[in-house]
C-alpha positions in Angstrom: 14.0 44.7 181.6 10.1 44.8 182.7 9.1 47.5 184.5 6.4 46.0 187.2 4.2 48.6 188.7 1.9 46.3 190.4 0.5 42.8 190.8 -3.3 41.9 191.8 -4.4 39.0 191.9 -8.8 38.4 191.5 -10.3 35.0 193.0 -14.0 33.8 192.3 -15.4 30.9 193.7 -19.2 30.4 192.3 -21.4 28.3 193.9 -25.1 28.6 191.8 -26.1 29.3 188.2 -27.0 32.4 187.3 -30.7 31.9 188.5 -29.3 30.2 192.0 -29.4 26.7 191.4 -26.0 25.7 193.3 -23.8 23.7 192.1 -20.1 21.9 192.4 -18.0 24.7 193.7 -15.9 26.0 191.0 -12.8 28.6 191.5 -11.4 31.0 189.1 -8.0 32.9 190.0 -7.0 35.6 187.6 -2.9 37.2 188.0 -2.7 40.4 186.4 0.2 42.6 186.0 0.3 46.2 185.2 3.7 46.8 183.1 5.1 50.0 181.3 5.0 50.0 177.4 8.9 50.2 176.4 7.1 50.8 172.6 4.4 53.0 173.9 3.6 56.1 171.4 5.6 54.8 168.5 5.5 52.3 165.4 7.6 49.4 165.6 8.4 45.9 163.4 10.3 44.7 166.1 8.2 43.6 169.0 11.1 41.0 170.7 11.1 43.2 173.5 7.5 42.7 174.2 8.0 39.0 173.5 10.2 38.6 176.4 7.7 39.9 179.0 5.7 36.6 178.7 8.6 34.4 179.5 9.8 36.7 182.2 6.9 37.6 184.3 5.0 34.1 183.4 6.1 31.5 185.3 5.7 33.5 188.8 2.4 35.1 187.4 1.4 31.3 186.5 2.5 30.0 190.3 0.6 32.6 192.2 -2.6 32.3 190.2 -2.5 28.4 190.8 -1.7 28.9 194.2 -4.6 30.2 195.4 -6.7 27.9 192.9 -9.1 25.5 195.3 -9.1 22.0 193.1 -6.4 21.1 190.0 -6.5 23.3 187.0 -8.4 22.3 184.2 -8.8 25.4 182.0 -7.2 28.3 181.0 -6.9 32.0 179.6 -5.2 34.9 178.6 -5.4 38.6 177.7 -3.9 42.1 177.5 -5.7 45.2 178.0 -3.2 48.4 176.2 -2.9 51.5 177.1 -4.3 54.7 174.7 -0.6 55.4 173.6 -0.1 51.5 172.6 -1.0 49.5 170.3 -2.8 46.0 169.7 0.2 44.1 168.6 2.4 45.2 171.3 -0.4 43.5 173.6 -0.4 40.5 171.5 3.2 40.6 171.7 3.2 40.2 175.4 0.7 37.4 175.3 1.5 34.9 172.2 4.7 34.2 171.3 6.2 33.2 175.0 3.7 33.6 177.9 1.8 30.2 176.9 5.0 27.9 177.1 5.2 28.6 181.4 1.2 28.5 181.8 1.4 24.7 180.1 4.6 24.5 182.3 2.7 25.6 185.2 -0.3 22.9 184.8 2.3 20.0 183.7 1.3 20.2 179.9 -1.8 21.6 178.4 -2.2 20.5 175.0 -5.3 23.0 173.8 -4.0 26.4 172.3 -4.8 29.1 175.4 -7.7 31.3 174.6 -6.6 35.1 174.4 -7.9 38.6 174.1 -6.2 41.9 173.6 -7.8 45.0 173.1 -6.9 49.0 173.9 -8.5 50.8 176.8 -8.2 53.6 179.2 -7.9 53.0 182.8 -10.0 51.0 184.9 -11.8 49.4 181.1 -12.9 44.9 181.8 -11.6 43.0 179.4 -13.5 39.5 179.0 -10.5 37.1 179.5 -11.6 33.4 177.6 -11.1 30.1 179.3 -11.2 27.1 177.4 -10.1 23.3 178.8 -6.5 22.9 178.7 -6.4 19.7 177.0 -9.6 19.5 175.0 -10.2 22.4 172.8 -13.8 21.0 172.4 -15.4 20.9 175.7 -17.9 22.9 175.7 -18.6 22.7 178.8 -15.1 24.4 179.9 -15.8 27.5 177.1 -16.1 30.3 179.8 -14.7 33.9 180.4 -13.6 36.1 183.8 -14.4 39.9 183.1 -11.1 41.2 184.5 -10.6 44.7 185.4 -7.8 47.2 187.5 -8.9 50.9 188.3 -6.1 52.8 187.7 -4.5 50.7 184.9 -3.7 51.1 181.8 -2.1 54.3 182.0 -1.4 55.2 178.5 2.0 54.1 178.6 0.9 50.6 180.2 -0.5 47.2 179.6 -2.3 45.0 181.5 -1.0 41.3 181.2 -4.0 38.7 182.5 -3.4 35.1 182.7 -6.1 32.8 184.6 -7.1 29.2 185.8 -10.2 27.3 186.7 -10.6 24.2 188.3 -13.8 23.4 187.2 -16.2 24.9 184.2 -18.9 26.3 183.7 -22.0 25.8 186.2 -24.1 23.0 185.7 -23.1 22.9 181.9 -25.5 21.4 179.4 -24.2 22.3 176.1 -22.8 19.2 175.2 -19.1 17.7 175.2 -18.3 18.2 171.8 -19.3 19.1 168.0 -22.8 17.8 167.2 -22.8 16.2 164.4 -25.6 16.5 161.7 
Protein backbone atom coordinates (compact mmCIF):
# COMPACT_ATOMS: atom_id res chain seq x y z
CA UNK A 1 0.00 0.00 0.00
CA UNK A 2 1.39 3.66 -0.82
CA UNK A 3 1.46 5.87 1.68
CA UNK A 4 0.50 9.50 0.06
CA UNK A 5 1.48 12.40 2.15
CA UNK A 6 0.83 15.01 -0.41
CA UNK A 7 0.13 15.89 -4.05
CA UNK A 8 1.27 19.40 -5.79
CA UNK A 9 0.85 19.97 -8.87
CA UNK A 10 3.52 23.03 -10.74
CA UNK A 11 2.05 24.67 -14.11
CA UNK A 12 4.35 26.99 -16.39
CA UNK A 13 3.11 28.59 -19.32
CA UNK A 14 6.24 30.57 -21.11
CA UNK A 15 5.54 33.10 -23.40
CA UNK A 16 9.29 34.59 -24.63
CA UNK A 17 12.82 33.19 -24.93
CA UNK A 18 15.06 33.62 -22.42
CA UNK A 19 16.11 37.15 -23.75
CA UNK A 20 12.13 38.16 -24.32
CA UNK A 21 11.48 37.39 -27.79
CA UNK A 22 7.79 35.94 -27.32
CA UNK A 23 6.77 33.22 -28.78
CA UNK A 24 3.86 30.40 -29.38
CA UNK A 25 2.59 29.89 -25.85
CA UNK A 26 3.85 26.71 -24.55
CA UNK A 27 2.53 25.02 -21.13
CA UNK A 28 4.31 22.63 -18.89
CA UNK A 29 2.36 20.80 -15.93
CA UNK A 30 4.50 18.83 -13.56
CA UNK A 31 2.33 16.10 -10.82
CA UNK A 32 4.49 15.38 -8.03
CA UNK A 33 3.84 13.07 -5.22
CA UNK A 34 5.56 12.90 -1.89
CA UNK A 35 5.42 9.08 -0.78
CA UNK A 36 7.04 7.23 2.31
CA UNK A 37 9.96 4.83 1.54
CA UNK A 38 8.61 1.27 2.68
CA UNK A 39 12.67 0.29 2.06
CA UNK A 40 13.99 3.39 3.56
CA UNK A 41 17.27 2.80 5.75
CA UNK A 42 17.98 -0.70 4.48
CA UNK A 43 19.54 -2.83 1.61
CA UNK A 44 17.20 -4.63 -0.53
CA UNK A 45 17.25 -7.03 -3.95
CA UNK A 46 13.74 -7.03 -4.01
CA UNK A 47 12.37 -3.63 -5.14
CA UNK A 48 8.65 -5.11 -6.38
CA UNK A 49 7.19 -3.11 -3.82
CA UNK A 50 8.55 0.03 -5.18
CA UNK A 51 7.58 -1.17 -8.59
CA UNK A 52 4.05 -1.05 -7.87
CA UNK A 53 3.93 2.61 -6.89
CA UNK A 54 4.30 3.61 -10.57
CA UNK A 55 1.25 1.63 -11.65
CA UNK A 56 -0.74 2.70 -8.60
CA UNK A 57 -0.33 6.30 -8.30
CA UNK A 58 0.23 6.78 -12.28
CA UNK A 59 -2.67 6.86 -14.02
CA UNK A 60 -4.39 9.66 -11.58
CA UNK A 61 -0.95 11.48 -11.37
CA UNK A 62 -0.91 11.18 -15.37
CA UNK A 63 -4.84 12.60 -15.50
CA UNK A 64 -4.38 15.60 -13.32
CA UNK A 65 -1.05 16.75 -14.93
CA UNK A 66 -2.86 16.61 -18.38
CA UNK A 67 -5.74 18.18 -17.10
CA UNK A 68 -4.60 21.31 -16.49
CA UNK A 69 -2.22 21.12 -19.76
CA UNK A 70 -3.44 24.15 -22.21
CA UNK A 71 -2.94 22.41 -25.86
CA UNK A 72 -2.50 18.25 -26.52
CA UNK A 73 0.59 16.70 -25.03
CA UNK A 74 3.45 16.31 -27.08
CA UNK A 75 6.37 15.49 -24.71
CA UNK A 76 7.17 13.99 -21.69
CA UNK A 77 9.25 13.33 -18.42
CA UNK A 78 9.95 11.67 -15.37
CA UNK A 79 11.95 11.69 -12.17
CA UNK A 80 12.41 10.83 -8.47
CA UNK A 81 14.11 12.89 -6.04
CA UNK A 82 15.10 10.17 -2.61
CA UNK A 83 15.19 10.86 0.57
CA UNK A 84 18.89 10.84 2.75
CA UNK A 85 17.77 7.32 4.24
CA UNK A 86 17.03 5.90 0.53
CA UNK A 87 18.58 4.85 -2.04
CA UNK A 88 18.93 5.55 -5.91
CA UNK A 89 17.41 2.33 -7.05
CA UNK A 90 14.46 2.41 -4.84
CA UNK A 91 13.77 5.83 -6.83
CA UNK A 92 14.43 4.19 -10.08
CA UNK A 93 12.20 1.54 -8.87
CA UNK A 94 9.31 3.89 -8.52
CA UNK A 95 9.98 5.39 -11.91
CA UNK A 96 10.94 2.52 -14.66
CA UNK A 97 9.61 -0.60 -14.52
CA UNK A 98 5.67 0.52 -14.32
CA UNK A 99 4.95 4.25 -14.16
CA UNK A 100 5.71 4.74 -18.10
CA UNK A 101 2.97 2.19 -19.22
CA UNK A 102 -0.07 4.79 -17.71
CA UNK A 103 1.82 8.04 -18.90
CA UNK A 104 1.76 6.41 -22.72
CA UNK A 105 -1.84 5.39 -21.54
CA UNK A 106 -2.52 8.78 -20.61
CA UNK A 107 -1.43 10.49 -24.10
CA UNK A 108 -3.01 7.52 -26.23
CA UNK A 109 0.45 5.90 -27.02
CA UNK A 110 3.82 7.50 -26.95
CA UNK A 111 6.27 5.51 -28.70
CA UNK A 112 9.76 7.42 -27.46
CA UNK A 113 11.21 5.87 -24.17
CA UNK A 114 10.23 8.70 -21.32
CA UNK A 115 13.29 10.69 -20.21
CA UNK A 116 14.03 10.15 -16.40
CA UNK A 117 16.11 11.37 -13.58
CA UNK A 118 16.57 10.10 -10.04
CA UNK A 119 18.92 11.38 -7.70
CA UNK A 120 19.14 11.63 -3.53
CA UNK A 121 18.47 14.91 -1.74
CA UNK A 122 17.42 16.48 1.41
CA UNK A 123 14.23 18.48 1.56
CA UNK A 124 13.22 21.21 -0.46
CA UNK A 125 16.57 19.98 -3.19
CA UNK A 126 15.26 20.81 -7.62
CA UNK A 127 15.69 18.03 -9.54
CA UNK A 128 15.95 18.84 -13.41
CA UNK A 129 13.01 16.57 -14.71
CA UNK A 130 13.86 15.81 -18.83
CA UNK A 131 11.25 16.11 -21.47
CA UNK A 132 11.74 14.65 -24.67
CA UNK A 133 8.82 14.33 -27.66
CA UNK A 134 6.68 11.37 -27.01
CA UNK A 135 6.91 9.92 -30.31
CA UNK A 136 10.16 11.04 -31.76
CA UNK A 137 13.13 10.46 -29.71
CA UNK A 138 15.00 12.81 -32.06
CA UNK A 139 13.40 16.09 -31.99
CA UNK A 140 15.49 18.24 -30.92
CA UNK A 141 13.51 20.73 -30.68
CA UNK A 142 11.20 18.99 -27.90
CA UNK A 143 14.73 18.05 -25.66
CA UNK A 144 13.79 20.30 -22.67
CA UNK A 145 13.73 20.05 -18.77
CA UNK A 146 11.29 21.57 -15.80
CA UNK A 147 13.49 22.20 -12.52
CA UNK A 148 10.98 20.71 -10.11
CA UNK A 149 11.16 21.21 -6.54
CA UNK A 150 8.84 20.69 -2.92
CA UNK A 151 10.06 22.50 0.34
CA UNK A 152 9.51 20.19 2.83
CA UNK A 153 10.04 16.92 0.81
CA UNK A 154 11.98 14.44 0.84
CA UNK A 155 12.01 13.66 4.37
CA UNK A 156 14.57 10.99 4.72
CA UNK A 157 12.14 8.40 4.69
CA UNK A 158 10.42 9.83 1.40
CA UNK A 159 10.59 10.06 -2.29
CA UNK A 160 9.43 12.46 -4.48
CA UNK A 161 7.71 10.83 -7.64
CA UNK A 162 7.60 13.64 -10.71
CA UNK A 163 5.94 12.98 -13.87
CA UNK A 164 5.31 15.92 -16.45
CA UNK A 165 3.80 17.03 -19.98
CA UNK A 166 4.27 19.76 -22.43
CA UNK A 167 2.20 20.76 -25.19
CA UNK A 168 4.65 22.40 -27.02
CA UNK A 169 8.74 22.50 -26.96
CA UNK A 170 11.19 24.46 -26.49
CA UNK A 171 10.86 28.37 -27.43
CA UNK A 172 11.52 29.32 -30.71
CA UNK A 173 13.76 26.13 -31.26
CA UNK A 174 16.56 26.27 -33.88
CA UNK A 175 18.62 23.26 -33.20
CA UNK A 176 17.42 21.24 -35.91
CA UNK A 177 14.77 18.27 -36.22
CA UNK A 178 17.09 15.59 -36.14
CA UNK A 179 20.79 14.01 -36.34
CA UNK A 180 23.05 16.10 -38.67
CA UNK A 181 24.57 14.15 -40.76
CA UNK A 182 28.35 14.62 -41.81
Amino acid sequence: MVQLRKKMFIKEVITTDQLGQPCEPISRVAALAVIQNPLAGRFSDDLSELFEIGILLGPNLAADALSQLDGAPVSYGKAAIIGMNGDLEQGGAVIHPKLGAPMRAAVGGGEAVIPSNAKLGAPGCAIDLPLGHKDNPWSFDHFDTMTLNVPDAPKPDEIVLCLAYADGGRPIPRCGKGPIKS
